[in-house]
N, C-alpha and C positions, 0 to 999 in steps of 0.2 A: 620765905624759904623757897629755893629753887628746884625745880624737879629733878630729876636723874635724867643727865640727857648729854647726848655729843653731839656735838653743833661745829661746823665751820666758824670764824671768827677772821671777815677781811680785814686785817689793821692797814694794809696799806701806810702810806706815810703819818697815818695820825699818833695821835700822844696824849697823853693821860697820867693822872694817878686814883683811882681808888681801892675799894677793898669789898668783899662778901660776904653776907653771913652765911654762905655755905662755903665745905671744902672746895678745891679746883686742882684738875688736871691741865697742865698746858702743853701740847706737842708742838714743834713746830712741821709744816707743813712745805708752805711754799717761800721762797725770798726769806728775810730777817728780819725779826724782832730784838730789839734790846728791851732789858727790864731790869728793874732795880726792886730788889723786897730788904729785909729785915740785915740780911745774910750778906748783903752785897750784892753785885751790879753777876748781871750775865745775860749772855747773848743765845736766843733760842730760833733755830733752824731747823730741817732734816735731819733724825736720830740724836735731837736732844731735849729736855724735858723738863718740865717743873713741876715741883706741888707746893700746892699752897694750900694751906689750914685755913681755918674759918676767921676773920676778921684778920687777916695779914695785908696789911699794905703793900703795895705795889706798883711801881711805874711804869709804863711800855713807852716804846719809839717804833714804829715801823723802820725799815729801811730802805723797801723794795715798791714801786706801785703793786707789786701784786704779793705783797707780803700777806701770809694767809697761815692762823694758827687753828690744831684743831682745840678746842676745847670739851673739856667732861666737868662738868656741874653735878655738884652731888648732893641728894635729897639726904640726911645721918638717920633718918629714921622711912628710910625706902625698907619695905619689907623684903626686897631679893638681897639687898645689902646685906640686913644685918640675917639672912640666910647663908648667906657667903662667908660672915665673920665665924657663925655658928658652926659652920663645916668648915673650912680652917683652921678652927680655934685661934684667931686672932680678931686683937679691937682695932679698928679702921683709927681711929681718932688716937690710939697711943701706940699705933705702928705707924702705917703710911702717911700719915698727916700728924703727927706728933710732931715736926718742925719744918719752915719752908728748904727746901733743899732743891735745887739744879742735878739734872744727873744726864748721863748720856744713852739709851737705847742700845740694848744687842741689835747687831745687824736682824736676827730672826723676828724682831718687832716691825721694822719698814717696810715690807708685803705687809703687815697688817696695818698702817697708817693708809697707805695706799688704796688698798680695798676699804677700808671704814670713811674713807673721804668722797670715793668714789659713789658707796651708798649713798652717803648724804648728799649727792648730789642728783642721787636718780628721781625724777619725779614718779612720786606715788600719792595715794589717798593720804588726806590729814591722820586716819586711823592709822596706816600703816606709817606712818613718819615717825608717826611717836611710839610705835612699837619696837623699828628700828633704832632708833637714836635710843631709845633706853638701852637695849638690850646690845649695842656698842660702847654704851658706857659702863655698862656691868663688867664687859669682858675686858676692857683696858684697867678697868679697876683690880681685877683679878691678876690681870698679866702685872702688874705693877709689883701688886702684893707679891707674888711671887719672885720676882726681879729684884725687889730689896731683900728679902729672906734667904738668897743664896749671890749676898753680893762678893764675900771671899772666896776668893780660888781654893780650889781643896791642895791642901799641901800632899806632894807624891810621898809613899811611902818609901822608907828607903832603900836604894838601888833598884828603883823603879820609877818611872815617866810616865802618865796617863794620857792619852791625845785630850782626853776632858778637861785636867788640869790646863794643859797649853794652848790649850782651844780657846778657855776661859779669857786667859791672858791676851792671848790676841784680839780678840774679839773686842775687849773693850779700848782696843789700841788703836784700829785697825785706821785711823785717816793720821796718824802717825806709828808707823811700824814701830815695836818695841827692837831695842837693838837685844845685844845678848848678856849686856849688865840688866839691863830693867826686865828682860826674862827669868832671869837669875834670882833678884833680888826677889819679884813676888812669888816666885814658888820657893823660895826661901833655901835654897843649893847655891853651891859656890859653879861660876861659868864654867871651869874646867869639867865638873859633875855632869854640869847640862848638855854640855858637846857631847862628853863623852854618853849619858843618857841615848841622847839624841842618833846618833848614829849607830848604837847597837840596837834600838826599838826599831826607829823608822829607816834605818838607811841616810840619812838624812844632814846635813848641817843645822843647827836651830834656823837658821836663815835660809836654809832651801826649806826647812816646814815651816817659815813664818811666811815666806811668798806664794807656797804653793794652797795655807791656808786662806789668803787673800783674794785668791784668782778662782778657788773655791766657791767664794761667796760674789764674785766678778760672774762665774757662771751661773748662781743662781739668778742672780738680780735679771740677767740677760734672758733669762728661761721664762723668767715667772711676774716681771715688773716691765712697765714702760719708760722707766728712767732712762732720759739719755746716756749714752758712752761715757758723754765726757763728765754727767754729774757721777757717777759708777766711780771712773778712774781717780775724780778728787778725794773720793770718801775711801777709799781703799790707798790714799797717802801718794798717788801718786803725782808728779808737778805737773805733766804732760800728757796729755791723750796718747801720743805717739810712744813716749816711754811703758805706759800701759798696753799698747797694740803689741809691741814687740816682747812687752816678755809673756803676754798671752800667746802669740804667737809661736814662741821658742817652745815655751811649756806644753801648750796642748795642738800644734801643730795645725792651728787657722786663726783666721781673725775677729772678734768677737761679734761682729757684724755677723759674720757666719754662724755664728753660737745661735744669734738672736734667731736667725733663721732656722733652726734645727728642729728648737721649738714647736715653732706653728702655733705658738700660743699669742705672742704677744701683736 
């Protein structure tokens, strides 16, 4: 049985298949991995993720030399665990790992991949290592559990628009912009409802709040992460660095280079 722990994992170009007898978290990290389980083939990168249950097969490929996943190893009979399922009231083994599934990351998960990669890389004491790395795989385990538990968008009530509900929707959209059918569809209103919604809440087109929710999250990243520009601009859908400079530029009147500077953080 494996201990409760998160650990860096270089696949680089290598390849495999086997299986665990413990559950598993996969994040991806750096570069690209392919994998293939039970469920079918998927590709895990930056804000996308797997779980896998205990004895589920599995195949990797690297893609990249510096292909790098985090992984979380989980101990089912860790005492903070099953304090966690106690205080949730949920079983770890017939929710979160009840089947292998691929899923995608809120952007508000990627500062925390970040920073948990970052610890595991700082050298400390053996004692503190394994403090850390426990106590990062508790919390991803947590943040997970919660992340499937509110995976539906809450439908608006009617003649009403929530920025939560649309937020939702974006967010899980967000390295392809939802147009204003696929907005539609999963708050479950007809488009004409939505425009109209849209512009007597926000002022807004559903498309000037779907860009300005993006450039949004373009300014966090800039504030709070050392992601380059141009990985920022891909993951926020757009083709070009330069198509991203300028409509950062239009909308908040500099260039995100500037942003990053405002900071002083990063």
């Amino acid at each position: 049985m494996a201990q409760t722990q998160a650990r860096c994992n270089l696949i680089a170009r290598s390849s495999g298949e086997h299986c665990h007898d413990h559950p598993q978290l996969m994040l991806g990290w750096r570069g690209v991995m392919d994998y293939e389980f039970t469920r079918g083939g998927e590709r895990l990168m930056l804000g996308q993720a797997a779980i896998l249950p205990t004895e589920e097969p599995h195949s990797y490929l690297g893609r990249h030399d510096d292909s790098e996943v985090l992984v979380i190893d989980l101990d089912t009979a860790d005492p903070c665990l099953a304090s966690l399922e106690a205080s949730c009231a949920l079983e770890l083994r017939e929710s979160l790992f009840a089947e292998p599934r691929a899923l995608s990351l809120p952007p508000t998960l990627l500062p925390m991949v970040e920073f948990a990669t970052t610890q595991l890389n700082t050298a400390r004491s053996p004692e503190q290592v394994a403090l850390v790395n426990h106590q990062l795989a508790v919390l991803f385990v947590s943040q997970f559990s919660q992340l499937l538990a509110g995976d539906a968008p809450t439908v608006p009530p009617r003649g009403r628009l929530t920025a939560e509900a649309l937020n939702a929707v974006i967010d899980e959209r967000l390295a392809m912009p939802p147009d204003n059918a696929t907005l539609a569809d999963a708050l479950h209103i007809g488009q004409s409802q939505l425009h109209l919604l849209c512009q007597r809440q926000f002022g807004l087109t559903p498309q000037q709040y779907v860009m300005n929710r993006r450039l949004q999250w373009a300014r966090h990243w800039l504030r709070h992460t050392h992601r380059p520009v141009g990985e920022i601009a891909l993951d926020l859908g757009f083709a070009e660095v330069s198509s991203f400079s300028r409509a950062f530029r239009r909308r908040l009147g500099h260039a995100p280079s500037t942003e990053r500077s405002l900071s002083g953080e990063c």
